[in-house]
N, C-alpha and C positions, 0 to 999 in steps of 0.2 A: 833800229830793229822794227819789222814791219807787226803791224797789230793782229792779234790773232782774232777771228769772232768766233762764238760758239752758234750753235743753231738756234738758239734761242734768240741772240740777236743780231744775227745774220734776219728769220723770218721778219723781225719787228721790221726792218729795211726795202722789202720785197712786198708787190704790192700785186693782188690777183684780182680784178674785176671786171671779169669777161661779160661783152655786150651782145648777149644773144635775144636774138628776135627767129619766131618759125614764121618763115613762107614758103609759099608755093612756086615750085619754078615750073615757068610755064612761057608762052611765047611772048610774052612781057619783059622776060628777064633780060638784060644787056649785059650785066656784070656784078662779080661778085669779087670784094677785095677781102685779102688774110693779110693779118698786119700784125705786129708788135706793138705792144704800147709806145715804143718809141716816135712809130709814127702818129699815133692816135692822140697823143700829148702836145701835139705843134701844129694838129688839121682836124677839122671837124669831118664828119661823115662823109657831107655832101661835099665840102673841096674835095676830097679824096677822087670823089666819082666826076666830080665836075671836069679834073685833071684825068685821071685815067680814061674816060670818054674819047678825050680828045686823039686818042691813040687805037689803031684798029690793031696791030698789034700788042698781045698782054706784055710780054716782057720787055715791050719799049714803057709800055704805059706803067710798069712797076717800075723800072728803072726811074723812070722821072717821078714818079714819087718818094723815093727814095733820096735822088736829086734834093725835092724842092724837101725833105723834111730836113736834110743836111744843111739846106741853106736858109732854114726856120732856126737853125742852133739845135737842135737834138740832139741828146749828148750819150744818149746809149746807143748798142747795135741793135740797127735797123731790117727786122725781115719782112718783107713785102712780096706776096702772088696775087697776080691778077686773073682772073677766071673769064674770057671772055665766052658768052653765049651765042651759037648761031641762029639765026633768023632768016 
């Protein structure tokens, strides 16, 4: 018989610590990633962008982030947009 949770501790399991930083976008900017924890849990900031870089397309470069966090072991679903900037 499958366990039932209440919300009480259902929340104790669920974790919320959004990494927000304000800048400026300006002609600086290259790229901006939206990620789930799932991917944030298995890659730091900078591989994130290191790896999406390498892609001038965003939804090749989300894909293989995605990719590489599958293949880090990640074990929840994974949603990833990449925002590329024109210059």
């Amino acid at each position: 018989m499958p366990e039932n949770f209440s919300d009480k501790s259902l929340k104790s399991h669920l974790r919320s610590d959004p990494d927000i930083q304000w800048a400026n976008i300006d002609n600086n900017t290259d790229i901006l990633i939206l990620a789930s924890d799932s991917l944030w849990k298995v890659m730091s900031n900078q591989e994130a962008v290191d790896i999406a870089k390498k892609f001038k397309d965003p939804q090749k470069a989300s894909k293989q982030l995605i990719a590489e966090a599958v293949k880090r072991d990640s074990k929840d679903d994974i949603s990833c947009v990449v925002v590329r900037f024109r210059q």
